[in-house]
C-alpha positions as CSV (number, residue, x, y, z in Angstrom):
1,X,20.6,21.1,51.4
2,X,21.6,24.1,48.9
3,X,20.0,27.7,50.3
4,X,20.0,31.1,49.4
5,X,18.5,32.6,52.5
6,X,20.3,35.2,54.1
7,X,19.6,37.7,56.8
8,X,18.2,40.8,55.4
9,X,19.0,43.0,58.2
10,X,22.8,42.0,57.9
11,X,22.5,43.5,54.6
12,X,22.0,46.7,53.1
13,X,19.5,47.7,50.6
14,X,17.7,50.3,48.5
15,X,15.3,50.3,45.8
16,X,15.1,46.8,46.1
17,X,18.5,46.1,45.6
18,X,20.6,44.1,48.8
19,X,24.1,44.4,49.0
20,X,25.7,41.8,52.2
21,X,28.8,39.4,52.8
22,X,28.7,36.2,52.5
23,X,28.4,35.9,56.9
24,X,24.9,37.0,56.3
25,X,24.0,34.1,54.5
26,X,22.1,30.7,56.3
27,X,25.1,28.7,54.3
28,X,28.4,31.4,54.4
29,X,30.0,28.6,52.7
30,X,28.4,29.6,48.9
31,X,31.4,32.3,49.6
32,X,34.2,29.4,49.2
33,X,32.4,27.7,46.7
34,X,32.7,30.5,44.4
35,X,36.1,30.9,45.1
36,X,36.9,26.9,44.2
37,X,34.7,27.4,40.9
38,X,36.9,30.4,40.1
39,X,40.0,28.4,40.7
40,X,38.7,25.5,39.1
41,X,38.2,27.3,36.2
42,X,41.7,29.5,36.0
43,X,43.2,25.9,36.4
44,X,41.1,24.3,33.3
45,X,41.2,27.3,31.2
46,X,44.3,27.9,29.2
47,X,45.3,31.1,27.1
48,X,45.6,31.0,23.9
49,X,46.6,34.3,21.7
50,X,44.2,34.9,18.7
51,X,47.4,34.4,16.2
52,X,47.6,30.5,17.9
53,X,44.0,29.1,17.1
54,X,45.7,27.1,14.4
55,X,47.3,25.4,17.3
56,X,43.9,23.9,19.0
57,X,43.6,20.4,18.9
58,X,41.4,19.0,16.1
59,X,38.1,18.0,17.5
60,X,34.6,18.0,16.1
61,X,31.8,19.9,18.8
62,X,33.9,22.7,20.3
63,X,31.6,25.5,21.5
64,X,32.5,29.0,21.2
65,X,31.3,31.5,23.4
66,X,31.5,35.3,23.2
67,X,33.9,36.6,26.4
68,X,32.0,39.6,28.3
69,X,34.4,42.0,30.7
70,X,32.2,42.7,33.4
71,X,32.2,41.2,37.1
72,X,31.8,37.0,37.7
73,X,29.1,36.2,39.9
74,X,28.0,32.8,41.4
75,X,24.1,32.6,41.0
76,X,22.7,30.5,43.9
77,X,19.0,29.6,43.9
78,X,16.9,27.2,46.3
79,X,14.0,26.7,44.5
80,X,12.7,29.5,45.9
81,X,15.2,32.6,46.8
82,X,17.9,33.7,44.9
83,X,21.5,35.5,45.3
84,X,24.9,35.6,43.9
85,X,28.0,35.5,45.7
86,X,31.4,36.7,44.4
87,X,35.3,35.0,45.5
88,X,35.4,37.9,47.6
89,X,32.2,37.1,49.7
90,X,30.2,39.7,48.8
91,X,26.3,39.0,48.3
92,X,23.9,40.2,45.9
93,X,20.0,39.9,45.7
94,X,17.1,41.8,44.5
95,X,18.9,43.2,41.6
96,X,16.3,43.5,38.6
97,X,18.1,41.0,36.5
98,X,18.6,38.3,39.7
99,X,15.0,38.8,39.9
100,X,14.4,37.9,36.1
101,X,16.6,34.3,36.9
102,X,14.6,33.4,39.5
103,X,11.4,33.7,37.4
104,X,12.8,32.3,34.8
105,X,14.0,28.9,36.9
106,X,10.9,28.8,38.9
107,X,9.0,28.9,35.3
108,X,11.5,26.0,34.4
109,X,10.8,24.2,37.3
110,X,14.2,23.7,38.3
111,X,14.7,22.5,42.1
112,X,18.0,24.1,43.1
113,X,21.0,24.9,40.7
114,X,24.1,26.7,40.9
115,X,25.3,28.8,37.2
116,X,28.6,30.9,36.5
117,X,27.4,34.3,35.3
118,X,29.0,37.7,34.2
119,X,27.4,40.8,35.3
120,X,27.8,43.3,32.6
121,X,26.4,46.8,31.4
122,X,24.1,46.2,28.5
123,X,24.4,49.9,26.8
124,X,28.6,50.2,26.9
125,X,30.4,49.6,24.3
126,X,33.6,50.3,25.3
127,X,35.3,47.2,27.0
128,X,37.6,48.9,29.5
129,X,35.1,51.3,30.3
130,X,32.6,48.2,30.7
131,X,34.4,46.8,33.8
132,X,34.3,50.3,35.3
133,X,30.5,50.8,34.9
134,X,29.8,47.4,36.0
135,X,31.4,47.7,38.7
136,X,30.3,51.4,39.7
137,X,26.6,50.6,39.8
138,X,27.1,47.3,41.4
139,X,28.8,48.8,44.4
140,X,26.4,52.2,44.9
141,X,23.2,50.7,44.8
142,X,22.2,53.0,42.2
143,X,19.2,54.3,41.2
144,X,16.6,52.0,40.0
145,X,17.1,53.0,36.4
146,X,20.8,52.7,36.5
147,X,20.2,49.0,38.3
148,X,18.1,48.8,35.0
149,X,21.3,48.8,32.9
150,X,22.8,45.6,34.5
151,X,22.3,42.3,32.6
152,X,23.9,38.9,33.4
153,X,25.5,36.1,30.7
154,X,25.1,32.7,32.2
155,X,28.1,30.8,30.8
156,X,28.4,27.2,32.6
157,X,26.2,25.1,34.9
158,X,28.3,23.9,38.2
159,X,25.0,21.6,39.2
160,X,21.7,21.0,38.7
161,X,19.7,19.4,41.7
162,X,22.6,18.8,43.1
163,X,24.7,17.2,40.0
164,X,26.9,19.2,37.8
165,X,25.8,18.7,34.2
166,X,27.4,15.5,31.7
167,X,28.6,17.2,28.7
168,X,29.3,20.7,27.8
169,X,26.3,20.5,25.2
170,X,23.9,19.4,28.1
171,X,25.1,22.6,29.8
172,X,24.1,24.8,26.8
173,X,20.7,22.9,26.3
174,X,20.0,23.7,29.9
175,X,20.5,27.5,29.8
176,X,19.3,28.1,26.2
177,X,15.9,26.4,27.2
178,X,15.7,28.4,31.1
179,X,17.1,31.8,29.8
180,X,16.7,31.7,25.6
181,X,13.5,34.3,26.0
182,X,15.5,36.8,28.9
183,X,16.1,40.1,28.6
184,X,17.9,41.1,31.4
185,X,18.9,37.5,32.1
186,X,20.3,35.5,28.8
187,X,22.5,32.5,28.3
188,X,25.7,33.7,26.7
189,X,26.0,33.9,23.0
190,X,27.2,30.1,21.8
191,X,28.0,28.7,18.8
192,X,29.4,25.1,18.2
193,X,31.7,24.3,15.0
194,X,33.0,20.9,14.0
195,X,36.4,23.3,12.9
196,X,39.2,25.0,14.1
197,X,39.4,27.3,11.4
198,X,36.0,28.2,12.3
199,X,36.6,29.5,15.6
200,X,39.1,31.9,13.3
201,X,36.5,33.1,11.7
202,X,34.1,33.5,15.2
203,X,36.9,35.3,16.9
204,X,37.4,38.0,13.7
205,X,33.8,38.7,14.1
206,X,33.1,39.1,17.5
207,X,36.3,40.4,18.6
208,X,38.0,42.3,15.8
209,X,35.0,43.7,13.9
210,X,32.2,43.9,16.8
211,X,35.1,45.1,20.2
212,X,34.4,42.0,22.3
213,X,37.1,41.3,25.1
214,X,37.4,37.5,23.9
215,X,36.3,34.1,22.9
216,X,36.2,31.0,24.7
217,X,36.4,27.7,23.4
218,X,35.7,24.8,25.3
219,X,35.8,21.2,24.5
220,X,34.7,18.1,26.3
221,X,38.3,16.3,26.2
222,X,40.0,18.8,23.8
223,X,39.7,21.1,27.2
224,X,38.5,24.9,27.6
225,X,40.6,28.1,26.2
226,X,40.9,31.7,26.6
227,X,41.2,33.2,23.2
228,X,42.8,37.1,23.2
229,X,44.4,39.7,21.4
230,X,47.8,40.2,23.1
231,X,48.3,43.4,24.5
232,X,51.7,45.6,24.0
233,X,52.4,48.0,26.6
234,X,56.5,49.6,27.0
235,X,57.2,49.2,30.5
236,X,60.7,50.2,32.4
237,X,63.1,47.7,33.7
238,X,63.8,48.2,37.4
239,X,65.8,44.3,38.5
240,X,66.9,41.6,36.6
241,X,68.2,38.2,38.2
242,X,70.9,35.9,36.0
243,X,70.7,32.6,35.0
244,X,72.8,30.0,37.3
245,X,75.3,26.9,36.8
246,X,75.1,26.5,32.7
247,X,73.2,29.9,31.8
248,X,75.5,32.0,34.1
249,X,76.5,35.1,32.0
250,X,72.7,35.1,30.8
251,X,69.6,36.5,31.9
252,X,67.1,34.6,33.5
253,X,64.0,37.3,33.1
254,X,63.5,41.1,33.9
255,X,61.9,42.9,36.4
256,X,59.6,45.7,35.2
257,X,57.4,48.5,36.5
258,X,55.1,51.0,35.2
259,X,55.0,54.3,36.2
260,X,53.0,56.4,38.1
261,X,51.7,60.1,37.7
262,X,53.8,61.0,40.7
263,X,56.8,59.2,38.9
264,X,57.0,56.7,41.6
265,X,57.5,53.3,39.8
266,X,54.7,50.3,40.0
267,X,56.1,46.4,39.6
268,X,54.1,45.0,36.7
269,X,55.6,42.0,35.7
270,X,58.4,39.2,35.8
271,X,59.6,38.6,32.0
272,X,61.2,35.5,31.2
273,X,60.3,34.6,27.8
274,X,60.8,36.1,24.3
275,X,64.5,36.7,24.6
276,X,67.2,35.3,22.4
277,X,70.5,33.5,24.1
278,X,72.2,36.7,22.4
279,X,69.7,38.6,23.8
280,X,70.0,37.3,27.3
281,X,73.9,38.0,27.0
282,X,73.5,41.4,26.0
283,X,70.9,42.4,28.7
284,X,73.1,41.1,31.8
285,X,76.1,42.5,30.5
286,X,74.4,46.2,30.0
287,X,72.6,45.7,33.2
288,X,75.7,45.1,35.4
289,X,76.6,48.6,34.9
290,X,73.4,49.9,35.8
291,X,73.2,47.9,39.6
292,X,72.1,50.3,42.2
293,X,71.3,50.0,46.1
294,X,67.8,49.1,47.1
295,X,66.0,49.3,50.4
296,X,63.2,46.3,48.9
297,X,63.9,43.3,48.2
298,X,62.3,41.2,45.2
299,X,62.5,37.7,44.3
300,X,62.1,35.0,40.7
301,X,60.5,32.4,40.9
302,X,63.9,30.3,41.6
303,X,63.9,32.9,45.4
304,X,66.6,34.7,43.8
305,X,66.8,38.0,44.7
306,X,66.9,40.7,41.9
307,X,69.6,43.3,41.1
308,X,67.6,46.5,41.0
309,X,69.6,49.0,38.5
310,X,68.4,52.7,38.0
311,X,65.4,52.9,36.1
312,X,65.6,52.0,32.5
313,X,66.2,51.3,29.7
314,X,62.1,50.9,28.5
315,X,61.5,47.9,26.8
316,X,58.6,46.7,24.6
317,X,56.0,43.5,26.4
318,X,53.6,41.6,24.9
319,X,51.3,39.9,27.2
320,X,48.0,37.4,26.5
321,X,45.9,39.4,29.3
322,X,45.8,40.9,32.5
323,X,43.8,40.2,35.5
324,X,42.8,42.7,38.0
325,X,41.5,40.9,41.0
326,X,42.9,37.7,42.7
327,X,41.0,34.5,42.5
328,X,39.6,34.8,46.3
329,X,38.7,38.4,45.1
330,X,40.3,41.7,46.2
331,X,42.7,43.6,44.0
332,X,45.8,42.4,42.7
333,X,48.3,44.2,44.7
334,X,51.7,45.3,43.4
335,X,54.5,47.3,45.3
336,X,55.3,51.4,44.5
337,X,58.9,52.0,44.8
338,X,60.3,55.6,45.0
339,X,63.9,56.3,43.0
340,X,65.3,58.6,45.3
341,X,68.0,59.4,42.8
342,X,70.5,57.2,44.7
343,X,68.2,53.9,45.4
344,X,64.9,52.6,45.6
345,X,62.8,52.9,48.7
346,X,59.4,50.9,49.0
347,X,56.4,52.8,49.4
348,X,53.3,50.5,49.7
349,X,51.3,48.2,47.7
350,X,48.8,49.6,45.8
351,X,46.4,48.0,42.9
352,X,47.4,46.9,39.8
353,X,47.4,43.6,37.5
354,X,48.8,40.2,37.1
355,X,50.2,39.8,33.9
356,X,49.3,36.7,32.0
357,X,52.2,35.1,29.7
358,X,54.2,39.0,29.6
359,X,57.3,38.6,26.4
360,X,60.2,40.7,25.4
361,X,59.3,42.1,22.1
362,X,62.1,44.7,21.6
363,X,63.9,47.5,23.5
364,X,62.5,50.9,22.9
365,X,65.9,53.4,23.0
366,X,63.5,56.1,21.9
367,X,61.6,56.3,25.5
368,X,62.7,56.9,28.7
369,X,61.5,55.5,32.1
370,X,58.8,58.7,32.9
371,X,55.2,58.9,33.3
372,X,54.9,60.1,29.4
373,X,56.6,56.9,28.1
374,X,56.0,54.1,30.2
375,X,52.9,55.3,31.5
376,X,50.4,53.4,34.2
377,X,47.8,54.5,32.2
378,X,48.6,52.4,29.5
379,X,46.9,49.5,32.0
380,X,44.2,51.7,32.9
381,X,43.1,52.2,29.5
382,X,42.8,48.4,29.6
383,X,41.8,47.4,33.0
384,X,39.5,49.3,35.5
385,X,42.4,49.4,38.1
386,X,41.6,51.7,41.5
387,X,43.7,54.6,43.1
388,X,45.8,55.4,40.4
389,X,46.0,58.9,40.8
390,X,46.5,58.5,44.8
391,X,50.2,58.4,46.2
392,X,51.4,55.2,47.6
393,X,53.7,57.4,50.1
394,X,52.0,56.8,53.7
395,X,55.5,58.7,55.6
396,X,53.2,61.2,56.3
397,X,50.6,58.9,58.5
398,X,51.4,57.9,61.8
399,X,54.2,54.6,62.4
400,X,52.9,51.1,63.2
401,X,53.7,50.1,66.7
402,X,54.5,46.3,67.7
403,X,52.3,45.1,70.6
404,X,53.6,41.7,70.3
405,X,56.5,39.6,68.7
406,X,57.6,36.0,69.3
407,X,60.1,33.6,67.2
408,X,60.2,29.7,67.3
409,X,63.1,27.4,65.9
410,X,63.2,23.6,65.0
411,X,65.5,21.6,63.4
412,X,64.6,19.0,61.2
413,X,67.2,16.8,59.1
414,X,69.9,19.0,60.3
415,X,67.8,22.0,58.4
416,X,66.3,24.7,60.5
417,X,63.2,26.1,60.6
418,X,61.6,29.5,61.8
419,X,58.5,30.8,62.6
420,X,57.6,34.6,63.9
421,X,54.4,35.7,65.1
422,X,53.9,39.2,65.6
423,X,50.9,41.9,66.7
424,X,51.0,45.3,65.4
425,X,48.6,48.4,65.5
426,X,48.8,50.2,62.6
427,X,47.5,53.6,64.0
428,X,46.1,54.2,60.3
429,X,42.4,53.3,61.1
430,X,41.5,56.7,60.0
431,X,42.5,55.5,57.0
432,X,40.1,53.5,54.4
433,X,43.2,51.4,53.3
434,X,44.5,49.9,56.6
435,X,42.9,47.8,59.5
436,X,43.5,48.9,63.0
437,X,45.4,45.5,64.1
438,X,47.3,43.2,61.8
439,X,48.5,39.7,63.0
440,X,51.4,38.4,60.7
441,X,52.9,34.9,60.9
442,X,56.2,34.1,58.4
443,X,56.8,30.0,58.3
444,X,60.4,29.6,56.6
445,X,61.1,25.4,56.2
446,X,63.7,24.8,53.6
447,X,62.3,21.4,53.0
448,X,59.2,22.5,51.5
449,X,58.6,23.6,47.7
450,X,57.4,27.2,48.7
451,X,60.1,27.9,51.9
452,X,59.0,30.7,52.9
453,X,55.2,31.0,53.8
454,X,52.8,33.7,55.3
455,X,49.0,34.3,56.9
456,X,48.4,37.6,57.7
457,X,44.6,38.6,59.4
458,X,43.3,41.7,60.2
459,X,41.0,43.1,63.3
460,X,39.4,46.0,64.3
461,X,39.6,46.0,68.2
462,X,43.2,44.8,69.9
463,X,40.7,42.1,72.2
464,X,39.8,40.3,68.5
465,X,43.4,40.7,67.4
466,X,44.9,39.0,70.6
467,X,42.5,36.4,70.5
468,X,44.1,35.6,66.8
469,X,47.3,35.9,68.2
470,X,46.6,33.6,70.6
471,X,44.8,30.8,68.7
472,X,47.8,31.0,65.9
473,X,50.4,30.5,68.7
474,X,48.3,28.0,70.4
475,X,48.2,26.0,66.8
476,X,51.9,26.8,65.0
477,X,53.8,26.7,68.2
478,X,53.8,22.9,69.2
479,X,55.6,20.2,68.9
480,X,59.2,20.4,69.2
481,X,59.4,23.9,68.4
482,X,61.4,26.0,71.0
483,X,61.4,29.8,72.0
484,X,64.1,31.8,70.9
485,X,62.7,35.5,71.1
């Protein structure tokens, strides 16, 4: 049975407003349910740049809904409480607009439901400084006037007592006729056209002419899209990796970074497509000249490792959109390398985007690979993207020790396997951005489509990390593996 209770003292609130984890809920499970919706929907929805919407398939009854750039929520009610739970398992009740939807589904009636919504602010105008906001007064537990300023789009139904609704226009009905009279609370602004030249003409009005981040169009069996205005940003090459058997001689895609106040350079993106066969010539053979050592180690796609060259030449992207938090929630984590004049050393990983459908537009010999040029800031402008003044060098803070390390072959069709398991203590838990105890498994099976696989956890006390250790020993370790270290 669906519930929204949760335990009030494992959460934390003021002026009405509780903030928690998902562990504090009587059904911690809402947590991975979120995160399957949000994968569920990144699989169904496909990305579409505003100059393709010719391209959509033909279909009478697509519904077009305005795009808001604030932070997903998962609204759980009972049929009597009500919360929302994000792919990052945090919990969120008592806000004044949460308080509004539950009103407004007890007024309806409604048993039990579960809806997709989008916290947003309702008085910024400013998309990129929307996400910020959002987020800011989300996180604080502000004061009741700022908690004031939060409203919430409803955009799809995943059930209704229990059963998820049958057409995308049942879906609508149900939200227009529970939250058409909200203020805080509203479904979000749909209109349904029997054209695709009509979605044109919603996209130029909402987006170009009113500053909204998007459109979406979704169809029951033409399918759902993300409709965008591409975003150009000139980035710096740091790698490329070359083509093999038939394309050798040509480059397979670039390796590119953005650059960071401190100058230290930030991988953004793979780039693969846009290029010309002349194009991909003329790249690898400039590039070859450029090769330089490297202390890190990237990879393709194909698990070919890049040849990192000294920083530049800056190059022109285009890119459909950019996503700042992973689909489980948490930031999207990219590595900082330092060019040390000689080679690259790796730094840590620090927040940044993933980069949706990135293309070579042009190379940009009139920029250079600095923080004026190819500038980080030409995300943050975009994206609400954390610590981006803050050095990724960590030198200065104390080394990791190991505590424990242990290595397991097998052979399997005359292909060998490995898996390592080790324990370390950071000494960093003074530090907000490390755990005390990290537990770190690598699987390597050549057999598999990924080869190389990893699980990392993360404990406070060395008695729960052991404990980890233990239990992913006791489970990886058996059957016909063997001890080598």
């Amino acid at each position: 049975m669906l519930t929204a209770k949760f335990d009030k003292k494992a959460f934390k609130c003021k002026n009405g407003y509780c903030i928690g984890k998902a562990k504090g809920l009587e059904d911690p499970a809402l947590s991975a349910r979120a995160q399957e919706y949000r994968r569920r929907l990144s699989n169904s929805m496909r990305a579409v740049p505003a100059n393709e919407i010719h391209k959509l398939p033909k279909a009478r009854g697509y519904h077009i809904s305005r795009k808001y750039d604030g932070e997903f929520g998962l609204v759980v009610f009972d049929g009597e409480n009500l919360v929302s739970v994000n792919p990052g398992g945090t919990v969120r009740a008592g806000l004044p607009a949460l308080d509004e939807a539950e009103k407004l589904l007890k007024k309806a009636k409604v048993g039990s439901c579960i809806l997709a919504s989008e916290y947003y602010v309702i008085d910024e105008p400013t998309p990129a400084r929307m996400v910020q906001q959002t987020v800011g007064i989300l996180r604080s537990q502000s004061s009741k006037d700022e908690l004031s300023r939060i409203a919430m789009a409803m955009f799809d139904v995943v059930e209704i007592e229990g059963k998820p609704p049958a057409t995308i226009k049942k879906t609508h009905e149900f939200l227009d006729k529970t939250f058409g009279k909200g203020k805080k609370v509203h479904p979000v602004e749909t209109k349904r056209v029997d054209k695709v030249e009509s979605i044109e003409d919603i996209f130029t009005d909402w987006v170009i002419a009113e500053g909204s981040e998007g459109v979406v169009a979704r169809h029951d069996s033409a399918g759902w899209f993300k409709i965008k205005v591409r975003h150009n940003l000139d980035v710096a090459i740091i790698g490329f990796s070359e083509g093999t058997e038939g394309r050798k001689g040509m480059l397979h895609d670039l390796l590119v970074a953005v650059v960071r106040p401190d100058g230290t350079f930030q991988e953004l993106a793979r780039v693969g497509g846009g290029f010309t066969d002349d194009d991909r010539k003329e790249f690898v053979k400039d590039l070859r000249k450029r090769v330089v050592p490297s202390e890190y180690v990237a990879v393709n796609s194909d698990y070919v490792a890049y040849e990192m060259i000294e920083p530049g030449p800056v190059v022109e992207i285009e890119c459909l959109d950019m996503i700042t938090e992973r689909v489980r929630g948490g930031p999207v984590n990219r590595m900082v390398l330092e060019w040390t004049g000689e080679k690259y050393r790796a730094l840590s990983r620090m927040p940044l985007v993933s980069v949706i459908s990135p293309q070579y537009v042009r190379v940009r010999d009139d920029k250079e690979a600095g923080p004026d040029d190819a500038s980080i800031h030409q995300v943050s402008e975009l994206r609400s993207i954390q610590k981006v003044e803050q050095s990724a060098d960590t030198s200065q803070l104390n080394p990791s020790e190991l505590l424990e390390r242990t290595v397991y072959t097998k052979t399997m069709h005359e292909n060998l396997m490995v898996r390592k398991l080790m324990l370390w203590k950071t000494n960093k838990e003074e530090s907000p951005d490390f755990p005390a105890y990290v537990v770190y498994l690598t699987d390597f099976s050549p057999n598999r489509k990924t080869p190389l696989e990893r699980d990392l956890k993360v404990a406070g006390t060395e008695a729960a990390a052991r404990k980890m250790f233990k239990e992913l020993a006791e489970s990886k370790f058996v059957g016909g593996w063997e001890k080598v270290a």
